[in-house]
C-alpha positions in Angstrom: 1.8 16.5 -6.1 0.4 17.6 -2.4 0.6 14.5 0.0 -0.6 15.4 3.1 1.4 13.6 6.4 0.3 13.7 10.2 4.5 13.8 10.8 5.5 16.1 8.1 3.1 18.2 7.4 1.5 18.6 3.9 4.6 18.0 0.9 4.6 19.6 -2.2 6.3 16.6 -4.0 7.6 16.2 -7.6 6.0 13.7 -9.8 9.2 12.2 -10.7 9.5 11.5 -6.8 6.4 9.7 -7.0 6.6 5.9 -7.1 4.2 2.8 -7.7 4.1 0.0 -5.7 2.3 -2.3 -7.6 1.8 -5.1 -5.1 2.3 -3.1 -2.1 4.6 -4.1 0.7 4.4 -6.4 3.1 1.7 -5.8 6.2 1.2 -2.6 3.9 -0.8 -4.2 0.9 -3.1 -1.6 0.0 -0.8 2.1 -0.3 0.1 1.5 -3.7 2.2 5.0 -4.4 4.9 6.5 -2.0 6.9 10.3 -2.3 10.2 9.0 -1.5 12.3 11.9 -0.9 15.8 12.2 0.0 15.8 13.8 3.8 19.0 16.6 2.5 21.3 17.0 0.0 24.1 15.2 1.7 22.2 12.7 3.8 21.8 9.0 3.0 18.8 8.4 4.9 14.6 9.3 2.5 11.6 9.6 3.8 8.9 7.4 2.1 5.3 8.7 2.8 2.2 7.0 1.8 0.4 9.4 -0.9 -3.4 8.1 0.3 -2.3 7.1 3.9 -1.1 10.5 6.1 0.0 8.0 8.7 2.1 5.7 7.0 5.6 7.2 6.6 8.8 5.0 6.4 12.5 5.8 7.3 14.6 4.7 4.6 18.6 4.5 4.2 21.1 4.3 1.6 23.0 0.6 3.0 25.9 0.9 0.9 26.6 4.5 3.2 27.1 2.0 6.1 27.9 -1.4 5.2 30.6 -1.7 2.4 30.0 -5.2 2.0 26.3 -4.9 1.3 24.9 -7.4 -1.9 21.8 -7.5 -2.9 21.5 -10.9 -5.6 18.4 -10.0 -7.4 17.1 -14.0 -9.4 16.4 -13.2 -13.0 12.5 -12.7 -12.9 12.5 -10.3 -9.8 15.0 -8.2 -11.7 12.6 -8.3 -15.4 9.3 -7.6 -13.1 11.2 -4.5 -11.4 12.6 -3.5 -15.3 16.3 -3.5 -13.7 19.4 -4.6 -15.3 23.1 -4.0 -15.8 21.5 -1.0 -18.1 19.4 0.2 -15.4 20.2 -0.5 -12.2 17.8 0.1 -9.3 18.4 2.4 -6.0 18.3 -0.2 -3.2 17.5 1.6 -0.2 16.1 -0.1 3.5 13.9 0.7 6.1 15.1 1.9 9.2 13.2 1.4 12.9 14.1 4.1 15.0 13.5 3.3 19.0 13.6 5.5 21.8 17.3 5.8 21.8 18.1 6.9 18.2 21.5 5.3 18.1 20.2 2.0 18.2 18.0 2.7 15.2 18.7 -0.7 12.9 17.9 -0.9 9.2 16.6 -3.8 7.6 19.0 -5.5 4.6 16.8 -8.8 4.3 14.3 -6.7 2.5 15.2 -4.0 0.8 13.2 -1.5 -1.6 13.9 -1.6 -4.9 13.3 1.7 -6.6 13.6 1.8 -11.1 13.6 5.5 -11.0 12.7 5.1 -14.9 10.0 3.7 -14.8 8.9 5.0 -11.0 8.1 1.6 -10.1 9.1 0.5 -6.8 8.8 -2.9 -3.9 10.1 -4.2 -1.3 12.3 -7.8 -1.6 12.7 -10.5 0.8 16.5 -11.6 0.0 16.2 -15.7 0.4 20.1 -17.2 1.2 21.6 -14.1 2.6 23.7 -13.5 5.4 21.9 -10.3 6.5 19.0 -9.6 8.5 16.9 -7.6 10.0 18.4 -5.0 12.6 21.9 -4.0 11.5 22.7 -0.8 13.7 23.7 1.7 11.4 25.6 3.4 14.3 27.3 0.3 16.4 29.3 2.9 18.3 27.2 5.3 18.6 26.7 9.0 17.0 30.5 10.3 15.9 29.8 13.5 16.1 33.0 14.6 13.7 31.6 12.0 11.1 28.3 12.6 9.1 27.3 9.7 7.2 27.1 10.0 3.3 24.9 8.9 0.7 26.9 7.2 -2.2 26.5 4.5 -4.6 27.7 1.2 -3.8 30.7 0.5 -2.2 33.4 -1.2 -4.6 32.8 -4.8 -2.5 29.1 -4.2 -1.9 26.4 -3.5 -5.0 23.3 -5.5 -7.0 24.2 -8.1 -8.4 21.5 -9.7 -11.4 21.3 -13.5 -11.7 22.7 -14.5 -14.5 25.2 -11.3 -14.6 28.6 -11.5 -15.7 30.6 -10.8 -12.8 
């Protein structure tokens, strides 16, 4: 599919990378499909560009790359409207804000985006009781330049956990 972007350029995107947001996401209720597309091989951060909007284009990260303790507690009927389970997990993945000085970009782990690759539905969550917020830095430091950040799955303390799961 070709989905033309005022930052990227025009993207030749696989279907498959192609997901509906059904209701939208917040202040962005009317782009209803989104090319998310991982940024390299190795990388944990995707780009997420409107398919009918060239200007709207989202910085995305994989959380569990940064934040081992990372835990996403999905209720029961957010988890069936998404299709997700212990079966079928989904990729959790937050936006980022990049300012001026790129090592104080922040991602946001109150409300992630919930992808079920399966079914190529996606949204965007508003965690209720969490600890997290936000602007996390992802680089609290500042840029290592020895370490790269890596995309993985999540961490063995960090993860999704489903209402009603057993632990």
């Amino acid at each position: 599919m070709l989905i033309r972007s005022t930052r990227l350029g025009d993207l030749d995107v696989p279907q498959r990378l192609v997901i509906k947001f059904p209701h939208g996401l917040p202040g962005f209720p009317e782009p209803r499909e989104f090319a998310v597309v991982p940024y390299g091989p190795d990388s944990p951060f995707f780009i997420m560009q409107a398919a009918d909007d060239p200007d709207l284009t989202f910085v995305l990260v994989d959380p569990f790359a940064f934040f081992a303790d990372y835990l996403v507690n999905l209720e029961d009927d957010v988890a069936q409207m998404f299709g997700v389970g212990d079966q079928n997990p989904p990729h959790i993945l937050c936006v980022v804000t990049i300012p001026q000085n790129a090592e104080e970009m922040t991602a946001n782990l109150m409300a992630p985006v919930l992808i079920n690759w399966a079914s190529g539905i996606g949204g965007q969550v508003v965690l209720e009781k969490t600890p997290f917020n936000t602007r996390h830095r992802l680089f609290p430091q500042g840029f290592k330049k020895e370490e790269a950040p890596q995309s993985g799955t999540a961490a063995a303390e960090g993860g999704v956990k489903l209402a009603g799961a057993n632990p």
